[in-house]
PDB file as gemmi writes it, atoms N, CA and C in Angstrom:
CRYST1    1.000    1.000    1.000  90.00  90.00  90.00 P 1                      
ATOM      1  N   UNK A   1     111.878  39.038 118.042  1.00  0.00           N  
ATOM      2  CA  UNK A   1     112.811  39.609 117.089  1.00  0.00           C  
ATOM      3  C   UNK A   1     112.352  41.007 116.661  1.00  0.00           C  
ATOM      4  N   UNK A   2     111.142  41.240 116.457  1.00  0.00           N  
ATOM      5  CA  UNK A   2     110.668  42.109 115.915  1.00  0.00           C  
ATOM      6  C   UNK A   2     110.601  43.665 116.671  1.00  0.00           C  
ATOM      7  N   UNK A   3     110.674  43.075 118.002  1.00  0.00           N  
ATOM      8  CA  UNK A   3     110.977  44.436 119.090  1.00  0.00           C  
ATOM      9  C   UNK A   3     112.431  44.681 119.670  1.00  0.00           C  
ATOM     10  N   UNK A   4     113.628  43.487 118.856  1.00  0.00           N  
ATOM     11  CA  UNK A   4     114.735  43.943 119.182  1.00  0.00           C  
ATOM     12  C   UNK A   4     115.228  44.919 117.480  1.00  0.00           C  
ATOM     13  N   UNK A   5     114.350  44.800 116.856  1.00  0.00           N  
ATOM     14  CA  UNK A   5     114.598  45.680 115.840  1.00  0.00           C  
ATOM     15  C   UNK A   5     114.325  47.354 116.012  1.00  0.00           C  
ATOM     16  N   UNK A   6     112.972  47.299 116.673  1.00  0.00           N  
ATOM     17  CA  UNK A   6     112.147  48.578 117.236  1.00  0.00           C  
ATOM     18  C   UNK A   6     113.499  49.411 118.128  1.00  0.00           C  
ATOM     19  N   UNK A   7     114.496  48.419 118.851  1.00  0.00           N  
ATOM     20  CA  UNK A   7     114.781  48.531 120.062  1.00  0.00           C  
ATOM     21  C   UNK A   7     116.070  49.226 118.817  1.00  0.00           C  
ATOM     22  N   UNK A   8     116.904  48.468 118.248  1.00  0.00           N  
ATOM     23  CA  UNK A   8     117.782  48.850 117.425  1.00  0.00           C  
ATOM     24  C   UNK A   8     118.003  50.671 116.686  1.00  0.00           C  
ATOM     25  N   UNK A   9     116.159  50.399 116.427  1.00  0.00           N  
ATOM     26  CA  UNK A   9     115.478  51.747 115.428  1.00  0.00           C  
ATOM     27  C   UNK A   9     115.861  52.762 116.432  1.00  0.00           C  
ATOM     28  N   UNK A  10     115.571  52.880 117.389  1.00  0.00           N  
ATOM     29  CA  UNK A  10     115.388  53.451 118.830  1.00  0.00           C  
ATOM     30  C   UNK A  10     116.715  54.255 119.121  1.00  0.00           C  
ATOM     31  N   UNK A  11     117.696  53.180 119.489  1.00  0.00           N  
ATOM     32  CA  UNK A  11     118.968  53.278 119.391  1.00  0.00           C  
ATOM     33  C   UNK A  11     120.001  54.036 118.480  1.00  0.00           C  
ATOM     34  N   UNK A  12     119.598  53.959 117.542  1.00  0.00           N  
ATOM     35  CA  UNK A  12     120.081  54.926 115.920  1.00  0.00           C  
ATOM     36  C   UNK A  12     119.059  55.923 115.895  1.00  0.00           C  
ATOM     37  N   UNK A  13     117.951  56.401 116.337  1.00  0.00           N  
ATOM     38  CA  UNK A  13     117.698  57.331 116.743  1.00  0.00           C  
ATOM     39  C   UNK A  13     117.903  58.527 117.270  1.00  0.00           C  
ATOM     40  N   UNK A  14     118.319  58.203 118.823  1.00  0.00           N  
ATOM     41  CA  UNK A  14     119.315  58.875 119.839  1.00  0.00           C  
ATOM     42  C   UNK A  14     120.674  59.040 118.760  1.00  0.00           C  
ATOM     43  N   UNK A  15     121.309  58.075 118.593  1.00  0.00           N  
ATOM     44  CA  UNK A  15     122.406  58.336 117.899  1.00  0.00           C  
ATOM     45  C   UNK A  15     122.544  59.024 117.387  1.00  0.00           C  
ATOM     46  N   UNK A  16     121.557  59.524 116.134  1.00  0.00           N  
ATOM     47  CA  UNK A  16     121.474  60.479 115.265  1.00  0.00           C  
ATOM     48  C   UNK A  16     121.235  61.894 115.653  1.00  0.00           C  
ATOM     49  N   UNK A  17     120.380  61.655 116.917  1.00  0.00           N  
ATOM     50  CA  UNK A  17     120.420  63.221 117.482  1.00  0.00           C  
ATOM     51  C   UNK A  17     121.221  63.709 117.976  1.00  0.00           C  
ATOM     52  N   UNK A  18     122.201  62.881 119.078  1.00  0.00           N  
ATOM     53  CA  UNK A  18     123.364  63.183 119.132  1.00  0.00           C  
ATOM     54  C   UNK A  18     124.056  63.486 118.396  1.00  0.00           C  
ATOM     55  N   UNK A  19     124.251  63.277 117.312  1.00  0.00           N  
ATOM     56  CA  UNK A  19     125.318  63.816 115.856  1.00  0.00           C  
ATOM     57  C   UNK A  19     124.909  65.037 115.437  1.00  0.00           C  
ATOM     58  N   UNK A  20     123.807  64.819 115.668  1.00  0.00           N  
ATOM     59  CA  UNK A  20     122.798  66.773 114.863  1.00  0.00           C  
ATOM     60  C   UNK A  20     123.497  67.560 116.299  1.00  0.00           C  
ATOM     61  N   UNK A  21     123.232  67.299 117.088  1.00  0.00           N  
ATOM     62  CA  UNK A  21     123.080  68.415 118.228  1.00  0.00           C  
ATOM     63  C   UNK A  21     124.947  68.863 118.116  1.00  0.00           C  
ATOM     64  N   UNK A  22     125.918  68.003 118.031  1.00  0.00           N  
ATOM     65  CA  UNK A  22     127.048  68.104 118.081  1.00  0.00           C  
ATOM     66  C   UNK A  22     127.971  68.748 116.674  1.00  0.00           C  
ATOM     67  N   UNK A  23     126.877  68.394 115.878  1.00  0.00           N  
ATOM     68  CA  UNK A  23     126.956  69.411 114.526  1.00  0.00           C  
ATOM     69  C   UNK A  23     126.484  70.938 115.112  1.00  0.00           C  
ATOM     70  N   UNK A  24     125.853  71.295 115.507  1.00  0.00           N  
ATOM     71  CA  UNK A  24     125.024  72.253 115.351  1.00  0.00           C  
ATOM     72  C   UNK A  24     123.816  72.152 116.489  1.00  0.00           C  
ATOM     73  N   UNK A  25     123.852  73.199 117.292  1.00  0.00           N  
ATOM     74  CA  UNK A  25     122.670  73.234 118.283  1.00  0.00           C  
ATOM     75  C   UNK A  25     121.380  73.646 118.044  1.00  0.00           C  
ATOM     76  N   UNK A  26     120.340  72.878 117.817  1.00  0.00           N  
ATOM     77  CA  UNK A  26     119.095  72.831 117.462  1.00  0.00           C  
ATOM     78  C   UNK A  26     118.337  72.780 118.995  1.00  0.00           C  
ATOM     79  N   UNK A  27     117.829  73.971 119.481  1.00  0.00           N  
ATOM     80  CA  UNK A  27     117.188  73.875 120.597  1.00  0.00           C  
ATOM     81  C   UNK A  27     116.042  72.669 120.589  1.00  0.00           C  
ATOM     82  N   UNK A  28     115.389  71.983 119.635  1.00  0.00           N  
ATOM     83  CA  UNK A  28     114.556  72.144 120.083  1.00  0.00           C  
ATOM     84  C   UNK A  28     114.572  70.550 119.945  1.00  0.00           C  
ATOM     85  N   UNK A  29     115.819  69.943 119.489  1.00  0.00           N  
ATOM     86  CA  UNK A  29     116.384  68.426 119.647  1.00  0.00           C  
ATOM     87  C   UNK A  29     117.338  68.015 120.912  1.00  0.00           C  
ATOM     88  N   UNK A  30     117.540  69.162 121.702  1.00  0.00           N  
ATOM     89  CA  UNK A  30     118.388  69.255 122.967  1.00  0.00           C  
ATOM     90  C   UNK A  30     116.991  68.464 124.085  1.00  0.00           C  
ATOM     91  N   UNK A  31     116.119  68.486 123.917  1.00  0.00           N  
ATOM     92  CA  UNK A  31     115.225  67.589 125.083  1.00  0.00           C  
ATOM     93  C   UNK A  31     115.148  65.367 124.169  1.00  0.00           C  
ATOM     94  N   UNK A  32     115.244  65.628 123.222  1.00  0.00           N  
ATOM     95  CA  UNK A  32     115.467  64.433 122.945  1.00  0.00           C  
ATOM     96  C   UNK A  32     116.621  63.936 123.093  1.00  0.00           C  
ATOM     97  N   UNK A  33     117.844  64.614 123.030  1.00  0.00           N  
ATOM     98  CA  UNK A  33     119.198  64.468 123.543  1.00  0.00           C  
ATOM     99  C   UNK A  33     119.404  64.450 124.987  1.00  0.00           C  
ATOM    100  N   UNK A  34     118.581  64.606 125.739  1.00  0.00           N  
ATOM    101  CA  UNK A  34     118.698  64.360 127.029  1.00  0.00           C  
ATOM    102  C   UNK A  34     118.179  63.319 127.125  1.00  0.00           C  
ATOM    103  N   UNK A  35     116.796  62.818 126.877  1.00  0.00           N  
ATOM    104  CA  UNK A  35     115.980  61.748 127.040  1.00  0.00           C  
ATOM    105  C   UNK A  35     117.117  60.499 126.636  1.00  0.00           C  
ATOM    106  N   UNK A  36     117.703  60.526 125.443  1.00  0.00           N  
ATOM    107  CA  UNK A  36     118.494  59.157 125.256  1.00  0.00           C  
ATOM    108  C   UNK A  36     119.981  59.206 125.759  1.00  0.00           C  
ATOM    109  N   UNK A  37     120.635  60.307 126.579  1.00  0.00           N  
ATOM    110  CA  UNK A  37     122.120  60.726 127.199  1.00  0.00           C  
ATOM    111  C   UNK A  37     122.410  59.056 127.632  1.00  0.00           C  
ATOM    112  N   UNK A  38     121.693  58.542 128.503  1.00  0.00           N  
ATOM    113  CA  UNK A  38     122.281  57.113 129.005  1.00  0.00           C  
ATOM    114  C   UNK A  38     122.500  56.386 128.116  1.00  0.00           C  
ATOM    115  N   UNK A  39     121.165  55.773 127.224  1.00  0.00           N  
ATOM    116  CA  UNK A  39     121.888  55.384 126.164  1.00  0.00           C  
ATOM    117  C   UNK A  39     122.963  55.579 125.349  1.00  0.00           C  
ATOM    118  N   UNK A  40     123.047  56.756 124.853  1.00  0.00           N  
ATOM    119  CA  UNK A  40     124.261  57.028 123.698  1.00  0.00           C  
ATOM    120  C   UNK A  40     125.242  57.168 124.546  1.00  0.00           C  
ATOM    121  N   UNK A  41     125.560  57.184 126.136  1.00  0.00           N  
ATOM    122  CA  UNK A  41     126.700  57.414 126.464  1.00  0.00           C  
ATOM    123  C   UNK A  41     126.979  55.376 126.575  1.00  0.00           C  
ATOM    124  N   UNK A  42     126.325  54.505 127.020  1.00  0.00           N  
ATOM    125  CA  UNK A  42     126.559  53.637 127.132  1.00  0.00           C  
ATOM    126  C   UNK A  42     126.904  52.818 125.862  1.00  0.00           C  
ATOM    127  N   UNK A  43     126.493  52.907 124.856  1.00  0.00           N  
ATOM    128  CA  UNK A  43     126.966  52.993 123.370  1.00  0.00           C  
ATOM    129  C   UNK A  43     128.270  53.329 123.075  1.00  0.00           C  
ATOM    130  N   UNK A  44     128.531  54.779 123.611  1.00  0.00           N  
ATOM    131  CA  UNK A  44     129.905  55.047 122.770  1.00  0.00           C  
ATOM    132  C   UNK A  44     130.760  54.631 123.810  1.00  0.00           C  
ATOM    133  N   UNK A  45     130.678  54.420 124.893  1.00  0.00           N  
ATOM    134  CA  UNK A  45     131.761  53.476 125.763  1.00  0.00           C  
ATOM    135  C   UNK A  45     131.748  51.946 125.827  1.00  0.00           C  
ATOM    136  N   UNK A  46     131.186  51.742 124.909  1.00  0.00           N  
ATOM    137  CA  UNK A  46     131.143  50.135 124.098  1.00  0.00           C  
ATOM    138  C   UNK A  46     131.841  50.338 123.340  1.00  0.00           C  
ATOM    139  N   UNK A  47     132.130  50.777 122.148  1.00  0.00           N  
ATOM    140  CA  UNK A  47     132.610  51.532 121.274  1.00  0.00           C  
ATOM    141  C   UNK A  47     134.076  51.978 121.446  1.00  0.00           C  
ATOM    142  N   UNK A  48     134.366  52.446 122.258  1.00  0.00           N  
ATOM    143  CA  UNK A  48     135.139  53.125 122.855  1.00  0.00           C  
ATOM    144  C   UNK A  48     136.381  51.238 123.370  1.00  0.00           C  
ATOM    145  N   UNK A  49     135.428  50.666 123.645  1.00  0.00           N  
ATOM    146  CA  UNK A  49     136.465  49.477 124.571  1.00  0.00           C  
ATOM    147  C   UNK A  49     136.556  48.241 122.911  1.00  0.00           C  
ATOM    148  N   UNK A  50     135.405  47.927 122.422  1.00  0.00           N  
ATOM    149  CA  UNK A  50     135.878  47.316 121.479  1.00  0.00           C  
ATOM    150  C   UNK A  50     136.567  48.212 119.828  1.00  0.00           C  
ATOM    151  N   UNK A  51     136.381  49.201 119.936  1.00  0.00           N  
ATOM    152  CA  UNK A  51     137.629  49.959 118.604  1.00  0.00           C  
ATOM    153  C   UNK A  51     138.677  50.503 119.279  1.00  0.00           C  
ATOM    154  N   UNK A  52     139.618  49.535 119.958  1.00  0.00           N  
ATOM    155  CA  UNK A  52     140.787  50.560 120.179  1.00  0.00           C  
ATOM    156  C   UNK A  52     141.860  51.041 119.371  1.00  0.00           C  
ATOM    157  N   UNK A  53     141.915  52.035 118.975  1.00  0.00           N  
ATOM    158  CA  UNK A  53     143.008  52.536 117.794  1.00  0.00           C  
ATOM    159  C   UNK A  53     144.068  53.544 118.424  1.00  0.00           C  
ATOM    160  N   UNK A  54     145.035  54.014 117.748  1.00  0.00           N  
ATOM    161  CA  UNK A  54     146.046  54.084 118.440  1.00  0.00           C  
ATOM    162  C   UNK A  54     145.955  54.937 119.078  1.00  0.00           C  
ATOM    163  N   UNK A  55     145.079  56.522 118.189  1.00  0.00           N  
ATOM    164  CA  UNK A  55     144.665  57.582 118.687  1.00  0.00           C  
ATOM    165  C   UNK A  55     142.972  56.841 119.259  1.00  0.00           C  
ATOM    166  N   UNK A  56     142.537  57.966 120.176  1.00  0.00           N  
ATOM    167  CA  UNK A  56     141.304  57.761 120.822  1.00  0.00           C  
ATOM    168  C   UNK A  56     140.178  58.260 120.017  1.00  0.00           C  
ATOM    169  N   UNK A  57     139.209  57.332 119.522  1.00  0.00           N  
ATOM    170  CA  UNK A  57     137.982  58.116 118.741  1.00  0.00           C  
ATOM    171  C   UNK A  57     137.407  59.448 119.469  1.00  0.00           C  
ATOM    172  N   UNK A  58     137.065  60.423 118.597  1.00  0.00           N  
ATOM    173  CA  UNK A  58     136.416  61.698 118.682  1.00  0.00           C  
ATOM    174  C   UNK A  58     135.055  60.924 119.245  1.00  0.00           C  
ATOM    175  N   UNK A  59     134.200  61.836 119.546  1.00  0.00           N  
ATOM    176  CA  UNK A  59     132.964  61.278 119.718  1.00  0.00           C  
ATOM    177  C   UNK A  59     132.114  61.349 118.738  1.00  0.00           C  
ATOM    178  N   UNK A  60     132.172  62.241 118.051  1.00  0.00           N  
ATOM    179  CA  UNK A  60     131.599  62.014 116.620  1.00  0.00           C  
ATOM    180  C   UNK A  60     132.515  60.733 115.660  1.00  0.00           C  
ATOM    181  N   UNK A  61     133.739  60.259 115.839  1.00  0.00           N  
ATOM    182  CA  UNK A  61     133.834  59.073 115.433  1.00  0.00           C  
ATOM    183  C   UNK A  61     133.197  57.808 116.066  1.00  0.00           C  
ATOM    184  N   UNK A  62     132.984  58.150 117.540  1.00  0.00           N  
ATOM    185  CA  UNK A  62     132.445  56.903 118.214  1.00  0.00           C  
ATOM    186  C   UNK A  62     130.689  56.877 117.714  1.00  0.00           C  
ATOM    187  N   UNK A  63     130.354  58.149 117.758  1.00  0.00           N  
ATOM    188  CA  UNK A  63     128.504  57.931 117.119  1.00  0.00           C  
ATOM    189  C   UNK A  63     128.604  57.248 115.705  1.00  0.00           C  
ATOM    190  N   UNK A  64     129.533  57.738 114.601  1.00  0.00           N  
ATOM    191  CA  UNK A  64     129.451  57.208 113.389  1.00  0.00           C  
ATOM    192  C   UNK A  64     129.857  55.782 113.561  1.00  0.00           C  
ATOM    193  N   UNK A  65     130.991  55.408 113.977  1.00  0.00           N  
ATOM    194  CA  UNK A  65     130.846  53.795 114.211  1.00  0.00           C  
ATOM    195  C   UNK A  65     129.882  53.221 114.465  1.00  0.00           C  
ATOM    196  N   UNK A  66     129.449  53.595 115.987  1.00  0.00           N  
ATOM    197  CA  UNK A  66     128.021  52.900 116.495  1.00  0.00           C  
ATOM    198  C   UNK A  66     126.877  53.246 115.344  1.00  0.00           C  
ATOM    199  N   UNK A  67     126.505  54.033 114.511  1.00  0.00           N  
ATOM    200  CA  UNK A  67     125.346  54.445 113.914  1.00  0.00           C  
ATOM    201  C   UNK A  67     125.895  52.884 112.829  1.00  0.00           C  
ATOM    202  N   UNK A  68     126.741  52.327 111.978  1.00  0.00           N  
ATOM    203  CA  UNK A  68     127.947  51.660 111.011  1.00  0.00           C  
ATOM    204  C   UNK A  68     127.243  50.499 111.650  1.00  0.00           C  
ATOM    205  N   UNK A  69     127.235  50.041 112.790  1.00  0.00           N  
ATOM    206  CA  UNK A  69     127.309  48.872 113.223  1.00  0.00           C  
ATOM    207  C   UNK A  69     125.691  48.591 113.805  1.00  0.00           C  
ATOM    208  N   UNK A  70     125.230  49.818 113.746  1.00  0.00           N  
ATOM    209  CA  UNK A  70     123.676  49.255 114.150  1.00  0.00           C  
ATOM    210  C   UNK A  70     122.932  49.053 112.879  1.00  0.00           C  
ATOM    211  N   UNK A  71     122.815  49.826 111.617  1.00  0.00           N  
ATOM    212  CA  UNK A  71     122.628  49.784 110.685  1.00  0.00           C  
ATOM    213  C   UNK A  71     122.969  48.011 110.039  1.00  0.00           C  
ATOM    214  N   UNK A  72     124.317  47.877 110.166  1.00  0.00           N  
ATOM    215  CA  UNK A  72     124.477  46.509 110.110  1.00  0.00           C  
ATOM    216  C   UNK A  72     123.625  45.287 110.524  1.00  0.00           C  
ATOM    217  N   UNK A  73     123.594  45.531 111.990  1.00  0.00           N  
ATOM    218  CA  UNK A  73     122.930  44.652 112.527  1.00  0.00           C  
ATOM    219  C   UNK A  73     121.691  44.556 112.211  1.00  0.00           C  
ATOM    220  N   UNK A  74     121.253  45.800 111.665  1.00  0.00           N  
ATOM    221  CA  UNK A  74     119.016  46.274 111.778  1.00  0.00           C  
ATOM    222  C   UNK A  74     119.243  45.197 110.197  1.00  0.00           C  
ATOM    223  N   UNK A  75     120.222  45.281 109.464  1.00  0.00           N  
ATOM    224  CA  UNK A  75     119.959  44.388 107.751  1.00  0.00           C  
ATOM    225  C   UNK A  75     119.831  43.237 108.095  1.00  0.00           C  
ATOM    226  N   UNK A  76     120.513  43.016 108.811  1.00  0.00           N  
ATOM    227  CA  UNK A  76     120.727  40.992 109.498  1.00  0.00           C  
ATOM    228  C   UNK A  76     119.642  41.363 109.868  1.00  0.00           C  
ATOM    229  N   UNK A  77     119.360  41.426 110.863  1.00  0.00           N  
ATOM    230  CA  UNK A  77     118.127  41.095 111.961  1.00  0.00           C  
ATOM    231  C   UNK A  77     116.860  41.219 110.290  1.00  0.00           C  
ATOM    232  N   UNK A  78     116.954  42.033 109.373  1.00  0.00           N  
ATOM    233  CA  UNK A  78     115.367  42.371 108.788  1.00  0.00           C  
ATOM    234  C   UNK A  78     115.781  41.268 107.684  1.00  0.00           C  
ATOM    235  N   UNK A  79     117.130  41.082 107.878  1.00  0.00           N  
ATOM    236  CA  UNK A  79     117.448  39.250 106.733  1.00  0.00           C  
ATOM    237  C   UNK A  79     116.804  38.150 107.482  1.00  0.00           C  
ATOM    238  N   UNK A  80     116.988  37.936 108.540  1.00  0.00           N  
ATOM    239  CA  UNK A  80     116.639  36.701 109.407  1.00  0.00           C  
ATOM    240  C   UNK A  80     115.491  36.710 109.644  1.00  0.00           C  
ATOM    241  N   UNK A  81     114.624  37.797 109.845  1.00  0.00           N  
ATOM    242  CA  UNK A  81     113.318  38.134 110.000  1.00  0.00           C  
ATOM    243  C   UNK A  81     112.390  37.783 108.420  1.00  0.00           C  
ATOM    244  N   UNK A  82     112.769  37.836 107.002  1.00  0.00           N  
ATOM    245  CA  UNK A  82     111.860  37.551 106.415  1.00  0.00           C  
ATOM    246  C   UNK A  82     112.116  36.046 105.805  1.00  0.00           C  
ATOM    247  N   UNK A  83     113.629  36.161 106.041  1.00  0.00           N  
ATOM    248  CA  UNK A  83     113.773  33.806 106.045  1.00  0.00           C  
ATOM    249  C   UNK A  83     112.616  33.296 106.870  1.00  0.00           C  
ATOM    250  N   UNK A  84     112.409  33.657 108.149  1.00  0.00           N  
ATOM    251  CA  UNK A  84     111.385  32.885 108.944  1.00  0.00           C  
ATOM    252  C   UNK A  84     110.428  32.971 108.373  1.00  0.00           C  
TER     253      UNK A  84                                                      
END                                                                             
């Protein structure tokens, strides 16, 4: 459990850099934005298939969802983690 949390942290990570870099180009977060590209692209085309709305999410709506729903999940997972 404890390394699908790490794995979660990880995940909202990338996410977040992706959102900075797309705000605003920060050279020097553009090599960590490459390092996680697979990830966050495989993310927001998750995203992308389970929120279908009428118009098509921006991609800065698809990072803020996904950032919404990992956050979610990291509270559960750190709920279930101190019940045990």
């Amino acid at each position: 459990m404890y390394f699908v949390c790490i794995g979660v942290d990880i995940a909202m990570f990338f996410l977040q850099i992706r959102l900075v870099v797309l705000w605003r180009n920060v050279n020097w977060l553009v090599p960590f934005d490459n390092a996680g590209k697979t990830l966050v692209n495989a993310v927001t085309t998750k995203v992308s298939q389970f929120f279908k709305t009428q118009y098509p999410l921006s991609e800065r709506g698809k990072l803020i969802v996904a950032l919404i729903v990992f956050a979610i999940a990291r509270v559960i997972l750190r709920t279930i983690l101190r019940a045990a």
